[in-house]
C-alpha positions in Angstrom: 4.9 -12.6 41.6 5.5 -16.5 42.9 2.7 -17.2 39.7 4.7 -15.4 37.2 7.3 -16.7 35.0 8.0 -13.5 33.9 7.7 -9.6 35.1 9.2 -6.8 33.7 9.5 -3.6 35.6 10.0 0.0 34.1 12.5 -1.1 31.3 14.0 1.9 29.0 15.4 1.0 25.8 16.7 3.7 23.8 18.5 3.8 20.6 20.1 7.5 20.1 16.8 9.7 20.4 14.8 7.0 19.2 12.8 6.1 22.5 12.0 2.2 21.7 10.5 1.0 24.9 9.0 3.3 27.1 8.5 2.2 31.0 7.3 -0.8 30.2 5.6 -3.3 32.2 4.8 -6.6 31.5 3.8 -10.3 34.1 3.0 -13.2 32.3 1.8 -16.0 34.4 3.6 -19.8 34.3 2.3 -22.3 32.2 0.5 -20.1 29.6 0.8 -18.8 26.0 0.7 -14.6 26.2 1.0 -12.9 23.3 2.3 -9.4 22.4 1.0 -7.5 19.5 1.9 -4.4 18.3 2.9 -2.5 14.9 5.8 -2.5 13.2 8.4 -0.7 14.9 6.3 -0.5 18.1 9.2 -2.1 20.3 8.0 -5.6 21.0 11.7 -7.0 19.4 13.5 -5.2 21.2 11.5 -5.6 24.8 12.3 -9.4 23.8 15.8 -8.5 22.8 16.4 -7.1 26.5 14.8 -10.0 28.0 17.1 -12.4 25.7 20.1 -10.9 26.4 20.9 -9.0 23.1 20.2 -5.6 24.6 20.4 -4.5 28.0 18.0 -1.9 29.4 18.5 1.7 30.1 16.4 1.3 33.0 14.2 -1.3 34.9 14.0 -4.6 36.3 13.9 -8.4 35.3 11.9 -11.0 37.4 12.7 -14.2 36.7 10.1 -16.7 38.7 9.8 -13.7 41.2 13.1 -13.4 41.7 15.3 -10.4 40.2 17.6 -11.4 37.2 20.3 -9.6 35.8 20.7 -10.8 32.1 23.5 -9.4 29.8 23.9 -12.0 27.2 22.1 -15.0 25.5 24.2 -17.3 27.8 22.6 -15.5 30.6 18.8 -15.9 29.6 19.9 -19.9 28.5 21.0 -20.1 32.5 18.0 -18.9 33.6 15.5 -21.0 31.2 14.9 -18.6 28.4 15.3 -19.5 24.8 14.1 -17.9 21.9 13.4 -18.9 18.5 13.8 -16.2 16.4 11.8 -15.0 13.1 14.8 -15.4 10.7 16.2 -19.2 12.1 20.0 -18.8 13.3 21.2 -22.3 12.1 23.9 -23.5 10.2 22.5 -24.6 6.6 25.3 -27.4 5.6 25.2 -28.9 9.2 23.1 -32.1 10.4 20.0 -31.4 12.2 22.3 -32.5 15.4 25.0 -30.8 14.6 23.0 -27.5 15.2 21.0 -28.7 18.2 24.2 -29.3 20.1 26.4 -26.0 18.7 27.4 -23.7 21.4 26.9 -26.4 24.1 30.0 -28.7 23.2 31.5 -27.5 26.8 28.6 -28.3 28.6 26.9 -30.8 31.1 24.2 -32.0 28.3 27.6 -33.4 26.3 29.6 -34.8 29.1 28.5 -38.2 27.9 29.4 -37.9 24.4 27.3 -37.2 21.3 25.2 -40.4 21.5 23.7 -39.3 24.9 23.1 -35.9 22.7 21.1 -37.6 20.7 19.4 -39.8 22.4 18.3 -36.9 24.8 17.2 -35.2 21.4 15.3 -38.4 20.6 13.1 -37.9 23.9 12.6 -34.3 23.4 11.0 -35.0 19.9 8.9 -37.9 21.7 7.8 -36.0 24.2 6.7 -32.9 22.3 5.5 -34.1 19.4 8.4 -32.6 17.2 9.7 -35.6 15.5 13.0 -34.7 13.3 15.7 -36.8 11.8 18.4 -36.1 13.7 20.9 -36.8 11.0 19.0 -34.6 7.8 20.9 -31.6 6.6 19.6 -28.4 7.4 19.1 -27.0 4.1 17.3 -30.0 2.7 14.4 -29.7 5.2 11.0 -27.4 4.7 10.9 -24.3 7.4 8.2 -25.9 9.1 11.1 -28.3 10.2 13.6 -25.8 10.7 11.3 -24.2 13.0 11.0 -27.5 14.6 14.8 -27.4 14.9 14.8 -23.9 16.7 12.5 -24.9 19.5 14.3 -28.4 19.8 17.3 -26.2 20.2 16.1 -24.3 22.9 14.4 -27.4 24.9 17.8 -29.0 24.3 19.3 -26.0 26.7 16.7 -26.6 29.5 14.2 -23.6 28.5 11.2 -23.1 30.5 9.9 -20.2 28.7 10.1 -19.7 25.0 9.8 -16.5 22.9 8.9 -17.1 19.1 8.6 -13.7 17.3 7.0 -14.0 14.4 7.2 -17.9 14.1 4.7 -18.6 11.1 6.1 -15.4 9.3 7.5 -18.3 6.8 5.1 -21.2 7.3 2.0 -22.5 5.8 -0.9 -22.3 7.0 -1.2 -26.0 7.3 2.2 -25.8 8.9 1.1 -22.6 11.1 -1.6 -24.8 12.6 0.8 -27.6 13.1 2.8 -25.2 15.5 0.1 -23.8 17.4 -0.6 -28.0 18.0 3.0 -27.6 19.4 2.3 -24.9 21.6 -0.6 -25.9 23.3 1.4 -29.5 24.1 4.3 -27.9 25.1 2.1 -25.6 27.1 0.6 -28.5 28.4 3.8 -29.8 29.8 4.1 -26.9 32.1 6.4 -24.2 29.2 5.6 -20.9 29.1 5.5 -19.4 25.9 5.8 -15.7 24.7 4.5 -15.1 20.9 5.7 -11.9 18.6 2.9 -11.7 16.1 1.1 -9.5 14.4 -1.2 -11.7 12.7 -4.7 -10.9 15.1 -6.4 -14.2 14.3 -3.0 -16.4 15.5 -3.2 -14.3 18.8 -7.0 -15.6 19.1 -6.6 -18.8 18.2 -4.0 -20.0 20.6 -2.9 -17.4 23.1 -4.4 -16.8 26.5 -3.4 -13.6 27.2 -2.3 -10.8 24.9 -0.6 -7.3 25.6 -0.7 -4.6 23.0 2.5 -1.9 22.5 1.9 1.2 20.2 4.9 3.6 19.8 7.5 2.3 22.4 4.6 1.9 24.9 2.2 -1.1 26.7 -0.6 0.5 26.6 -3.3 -2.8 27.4 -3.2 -6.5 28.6 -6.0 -8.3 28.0 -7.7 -12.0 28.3 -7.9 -13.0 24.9 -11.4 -14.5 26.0 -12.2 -11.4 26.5 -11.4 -9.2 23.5 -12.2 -9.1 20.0 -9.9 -8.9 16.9 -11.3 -5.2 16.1 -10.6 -4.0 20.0 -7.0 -5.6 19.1 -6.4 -3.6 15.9 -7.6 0.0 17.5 -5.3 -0.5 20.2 -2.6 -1.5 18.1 -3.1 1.3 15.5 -4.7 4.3 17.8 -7.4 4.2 15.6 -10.1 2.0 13.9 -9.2 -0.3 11.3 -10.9 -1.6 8.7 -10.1 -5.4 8.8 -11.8 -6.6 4.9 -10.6 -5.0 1.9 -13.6 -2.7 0.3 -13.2 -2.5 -3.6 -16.0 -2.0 -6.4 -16.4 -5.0 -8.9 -12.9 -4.9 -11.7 -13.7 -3.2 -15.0 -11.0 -5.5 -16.9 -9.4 -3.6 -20.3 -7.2 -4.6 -23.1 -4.6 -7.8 -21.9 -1.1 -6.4 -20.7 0.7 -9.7 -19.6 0.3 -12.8 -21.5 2.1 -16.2 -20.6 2.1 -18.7 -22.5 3.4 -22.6 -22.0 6.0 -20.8 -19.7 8.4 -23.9 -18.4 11.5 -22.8 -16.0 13.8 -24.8 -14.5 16.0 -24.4 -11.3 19.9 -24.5 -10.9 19.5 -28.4 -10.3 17.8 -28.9 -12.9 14.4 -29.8 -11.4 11.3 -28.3 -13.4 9.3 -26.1 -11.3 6.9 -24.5 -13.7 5.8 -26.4 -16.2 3.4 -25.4 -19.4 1.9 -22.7 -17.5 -0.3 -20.0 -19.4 -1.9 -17.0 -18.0 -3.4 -13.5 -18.6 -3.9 -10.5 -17.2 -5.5 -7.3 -18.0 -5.8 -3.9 -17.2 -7.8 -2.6 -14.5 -8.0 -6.5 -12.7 -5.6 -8.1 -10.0 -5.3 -12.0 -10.8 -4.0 -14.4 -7.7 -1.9 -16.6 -7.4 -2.5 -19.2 -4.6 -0.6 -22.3 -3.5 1.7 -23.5 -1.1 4.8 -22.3 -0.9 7.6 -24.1 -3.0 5.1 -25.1 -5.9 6.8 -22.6 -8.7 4.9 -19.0 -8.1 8.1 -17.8 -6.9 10.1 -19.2 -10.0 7.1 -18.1 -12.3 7.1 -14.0 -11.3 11.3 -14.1 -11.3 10.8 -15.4 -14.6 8.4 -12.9 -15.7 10.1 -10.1 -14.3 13.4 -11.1 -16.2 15.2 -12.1 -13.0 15.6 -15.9 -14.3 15.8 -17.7 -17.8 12.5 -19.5 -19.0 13.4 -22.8 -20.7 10.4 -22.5 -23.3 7.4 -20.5 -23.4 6.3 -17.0 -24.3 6.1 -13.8 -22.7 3.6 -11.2 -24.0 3.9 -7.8 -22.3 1.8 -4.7 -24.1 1.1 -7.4 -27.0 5.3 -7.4 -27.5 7.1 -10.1 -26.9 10.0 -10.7 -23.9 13.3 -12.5 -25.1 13.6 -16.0 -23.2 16.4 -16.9 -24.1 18.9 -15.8 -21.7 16.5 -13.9 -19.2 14.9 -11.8 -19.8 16.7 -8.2 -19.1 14.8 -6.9 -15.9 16.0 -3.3 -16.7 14.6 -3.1 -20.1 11.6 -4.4 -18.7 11.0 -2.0 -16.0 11.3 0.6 -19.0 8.6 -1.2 -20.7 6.4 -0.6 -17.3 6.9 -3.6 -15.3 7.2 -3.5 -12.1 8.2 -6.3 -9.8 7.6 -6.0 -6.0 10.0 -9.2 -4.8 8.9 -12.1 -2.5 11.7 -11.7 0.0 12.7 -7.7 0.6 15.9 -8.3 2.2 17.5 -10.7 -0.5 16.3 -8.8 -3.2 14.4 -5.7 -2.5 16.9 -3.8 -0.7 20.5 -3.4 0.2 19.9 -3.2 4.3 23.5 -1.2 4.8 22.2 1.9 2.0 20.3 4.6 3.1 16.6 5.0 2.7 16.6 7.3 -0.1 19.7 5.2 -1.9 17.2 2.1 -1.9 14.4 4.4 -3.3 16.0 4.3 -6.7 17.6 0.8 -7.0 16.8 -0.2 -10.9 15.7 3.1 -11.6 19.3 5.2 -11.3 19.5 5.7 -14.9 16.9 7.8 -14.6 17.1 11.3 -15.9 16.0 13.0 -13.2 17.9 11.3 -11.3 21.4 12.5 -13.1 23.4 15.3 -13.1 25.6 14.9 -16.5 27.3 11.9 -15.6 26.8 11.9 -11.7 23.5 11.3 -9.6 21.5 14.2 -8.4 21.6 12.9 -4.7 19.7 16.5 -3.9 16.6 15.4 -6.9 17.4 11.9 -5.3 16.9 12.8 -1.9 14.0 15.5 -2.6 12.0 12.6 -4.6 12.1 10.1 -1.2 11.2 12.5 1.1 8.1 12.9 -1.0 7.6 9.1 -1.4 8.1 8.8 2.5 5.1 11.3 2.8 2.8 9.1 -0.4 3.4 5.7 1.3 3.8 7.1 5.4 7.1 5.6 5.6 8.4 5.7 9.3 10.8 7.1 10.6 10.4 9.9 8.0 14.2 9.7 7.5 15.4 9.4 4.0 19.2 9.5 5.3 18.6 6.9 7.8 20.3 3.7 7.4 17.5 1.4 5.6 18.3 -1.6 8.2 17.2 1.0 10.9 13.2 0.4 9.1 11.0 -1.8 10.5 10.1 -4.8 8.3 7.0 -3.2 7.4 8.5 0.1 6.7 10.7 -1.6 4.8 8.2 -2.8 2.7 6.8 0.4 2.4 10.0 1.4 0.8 10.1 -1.3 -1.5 6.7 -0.5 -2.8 6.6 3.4 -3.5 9.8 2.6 -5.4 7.5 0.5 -7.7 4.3 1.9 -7.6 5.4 5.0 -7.7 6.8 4.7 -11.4 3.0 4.8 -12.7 3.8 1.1 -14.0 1.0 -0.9 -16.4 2.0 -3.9 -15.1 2.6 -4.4 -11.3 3.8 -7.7 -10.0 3.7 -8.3 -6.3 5.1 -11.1 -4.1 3.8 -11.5 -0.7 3.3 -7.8 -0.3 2.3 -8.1 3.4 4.7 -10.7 4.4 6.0 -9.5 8.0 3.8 -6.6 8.0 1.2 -5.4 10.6 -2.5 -5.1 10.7 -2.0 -1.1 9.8 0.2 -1.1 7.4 -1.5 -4.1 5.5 -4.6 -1.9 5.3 -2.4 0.5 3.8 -0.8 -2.0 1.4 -4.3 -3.3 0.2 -5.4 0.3 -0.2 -3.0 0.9 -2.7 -2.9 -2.2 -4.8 -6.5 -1.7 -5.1 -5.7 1.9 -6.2 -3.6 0.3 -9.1 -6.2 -2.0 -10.4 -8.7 0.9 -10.6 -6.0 3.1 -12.4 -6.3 0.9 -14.9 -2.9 -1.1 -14.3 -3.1 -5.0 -14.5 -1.9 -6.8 -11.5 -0.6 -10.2 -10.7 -0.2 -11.1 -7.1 1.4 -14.1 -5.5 0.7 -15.0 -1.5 0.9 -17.7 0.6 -2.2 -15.8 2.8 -5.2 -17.6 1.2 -7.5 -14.4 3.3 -5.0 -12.3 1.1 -5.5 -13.8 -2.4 -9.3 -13.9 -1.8 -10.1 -10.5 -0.5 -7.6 -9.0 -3.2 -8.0 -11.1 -6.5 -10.6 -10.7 -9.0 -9.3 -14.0 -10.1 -7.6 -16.6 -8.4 -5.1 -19.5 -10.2 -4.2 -22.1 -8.0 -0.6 -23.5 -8.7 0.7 -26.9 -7.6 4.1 -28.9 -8.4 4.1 -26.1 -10.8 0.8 -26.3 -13.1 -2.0 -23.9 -12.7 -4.5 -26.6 -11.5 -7.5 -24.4 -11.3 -9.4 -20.9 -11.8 -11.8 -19.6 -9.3 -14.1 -16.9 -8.5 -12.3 -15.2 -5.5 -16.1 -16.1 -3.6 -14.9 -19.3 -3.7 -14.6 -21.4 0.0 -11.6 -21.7 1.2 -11.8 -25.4 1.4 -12.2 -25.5 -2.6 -9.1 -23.3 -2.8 -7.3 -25.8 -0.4 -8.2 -29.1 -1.7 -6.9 -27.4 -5.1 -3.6 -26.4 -3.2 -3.5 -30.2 -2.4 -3.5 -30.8 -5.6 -6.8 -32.1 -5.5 -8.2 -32.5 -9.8 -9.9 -29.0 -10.5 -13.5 -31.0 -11.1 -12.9 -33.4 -7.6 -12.5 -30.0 -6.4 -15.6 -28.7 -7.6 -17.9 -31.4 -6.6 
């Protein structure tokens, strides 16, 4: 135990008779990088929730550098060297990168000498680990790979020694995602322990040493992640073997169902972030869209599925045009048989406070079947998601439960038998497995495949590059808001990158 920076001991968690962690046991040794995989809803949150204070245990122990700890709040895991940076960042958007580093300590030691020894210590910290910041930007002017930067500068700041990130490149790059594991292994380097939330299999081989899989509230292995494989990880994730490459027969593209043509939206400041672009898509094909996050796919699907105003262009959807002008009128559209699966699920797939089955309707309320004169039928309401929990394994198979209660996978789950599930012809999808693990992406991918060979055209955006080229049938490469390229989804990855760099289509080609 005098080796380990951490070991927990028998720890209960229960929520109600949800059973969330079940005797669990866990050591991870100083000075290393473990990692803890598991599905969604598998209890690894709220393991690190007890350790960081938010929860407290129904049962068990906490060893803290072999000695037993008793932590009931935040401020108690900060005094004993834990921070955490957490998978949606807690800072304050309008305040200076400072500003945030030194919240919630203005009674402490670290400011005793004033706000220039605040920053000067946040000026060695950067030095030191490689996680150079101005000090003085505003939060909400700076990319997440620098707010991330922020979040671990923040715990440093407080004196951590161990460091939990759950899902830390949920929202980055992949370019930045490699940047961070840099930032690991340095800080790791310097003597930090570091526990990573992940569910993405390849981050956990790439830079952990250790990794420790829960499955339904349980630990149920720790390995060396020298000595496992990605496909041991998955089974022991899942209970089962998974099937880690998407298997899909070649497209038999129909009749075009979405045309766009010299689309051009701009965004509240003014700033153009799609500009002339044109594309098709038809049925019985999925086309991809690849790029870096912040070059215009976001702006270009809102504007599609009538959630923003184009400032020129055309619209073509079933060979009849869509009204620019104002916006298009998302309702009217979803009538016409789009469907829009959104980028971010919590902003604007669901209300979190409604129940399950309440979110199973949003946009589609006015439906018939869905009315009783002028009231809703919750009975046909609650009768149709308890069979779209069953078509799209939705767990907990709850339809009354409250829909922040969902894991983030099972919330997408939700998100996406409300769309599917409509029998759309044209199904647009935004980061479909964003925050979602290894079985229920398998279960995702099933399904959009299913689509394209029901004959329904599909246009997918992703920031996962393995995504858009296992998926696609075609992949369009945006950057600074142009489509800059077409490829074959056989294309190498490095083509697709240099392209994403923005790299000319023919440089790219050579």
């Amino acid at each position: 135990m005098a080796d380990s920076a951490i070991t927990l001991t028998g720890i209960n968690k229960s929520f109600g008779a949800v059973r969330a962690n079940r005797d669990i046991h866990l050591d991870v040794a100083k000075g290393t990088i473990h990692g803890i995989i598991g599905e969604n809803g598998a209890g690894k949150s709220t393991l690190m929730s007890i350790l960081y204070g938010f929860y407290q245990a129904d049962s068990g122990e906490i060893n803290i550098d072999g000695k037993p700890t008793t932590i009931h709040t935040p401020n108690d895991a900060i005094a004993a060297g834990i921070g955490m940076v957490h998978q949606h960042f807690m800072l304050v958007e309008n305040f200076s990168v400072l500003e945030n580093i030194i919240l919630g300590a203005e009674g402490a030691a670290l400011l005793a000498g004033g706000v220039a020894k605040a920053r000067a210590e946040l000026e060695r910290l950067e030095r030191e680990y490689g996680l150079e910041v101005d000090p003085d930007a505003i939060i909400e002017e700076l990319p997440v790979g620098l707010q991330q930067r922020v979040e671990i500068l923040k715990a440093l700041f407080r004196g951590a020694e161990i460091l939990i990130l759950d899902e830390p490149t949920g929202v980055l790059t992949p370019a930045e995602a490699d940047h961070l594991f840099r930032i690991l292994q340095q800080l790791k380097e310097q003597g930090k322990t570091i526990i990573l939330i992940t569910h993405k299999l390849r981050e956990i081989m790439a830079v952990t040493d250790d990794v420790s899989v829960m499955r339904q509230g349980q630990m149920v292995a720790t390995r060396k992640t020298s000595e496992t494989t990605v496909e041991e990880l998955a089974e022991l994730m899942v209970g089962r073997r998974v099937l880690l490459r998407v298997e899909k027969d070649p497209p038999n593209p129909g009749e075009f169902k979405l045309s766009v043509k010299g689309l051009t939206v701009r965004d509240s400041r003014g700033v153009v972030m799609v500009d002339d672009v044109s594309l098709d898509v038809r049925a019985g094909e999925i086309v991809g869209i690849a790029g870096v996050a912040g070059n215009g796919q976001s702006e270009l699907i809102e504007a599609i599925a009538g959630i923003s105003a184009a400032e020129s262009g055309q619209i073509m959807l079933e060979g009849k045009p869509i009204n620019l002008t104002d916006g298009a009128d998302a309702a009217e559209l979803r009538g016409r048989g789009l469907a829009h699966v959104p980028e971010d699920r919590h902003h604007m797939g669901l209300v979190l406070p409604f129940e399950e089955n309440e979110n199973a309707i949003l946009g589609y309320q006015d439906d018939p079947k869905y009315l009783n004169g002028p009231f809703l039928n919750i009975d046909a309401i609650r009768a149709d998601a308890d069979a779209r929990i069953k078509e799209f394994d939705i767990r907990p198979a709850d339809s009354r439960l409250k829909t922040a209660n969902f894991s983030g996978g099972n919330q997408q789950k939700i998100v996406l038998g409300r769309e599917m599930g409509r029998d759309p012809s044209v199904l647009i999808v935004g980061q479909p497995t964003r925050g979602v693990d290894v079985g229920a992406i398998e279960f995702i991918h099933k399904r959009i495949i299913e689509m394209r060979d029901a004959g329904k055209a599909v246009l997918l955006v992703s920031v996962e590059l393995d995504e858009i080229r296992s998926l696609s049938d075609r992949i369009l490469v945006m950057f600074a808001g142009k489509i800059v390229g077409e490829r074959d989804p056989e294309a190498s990855e490095g083509e697709l990158g240099l392209l994403m760099a923005g790299i000319d289509d023919q440089e790219a080609a050579a």
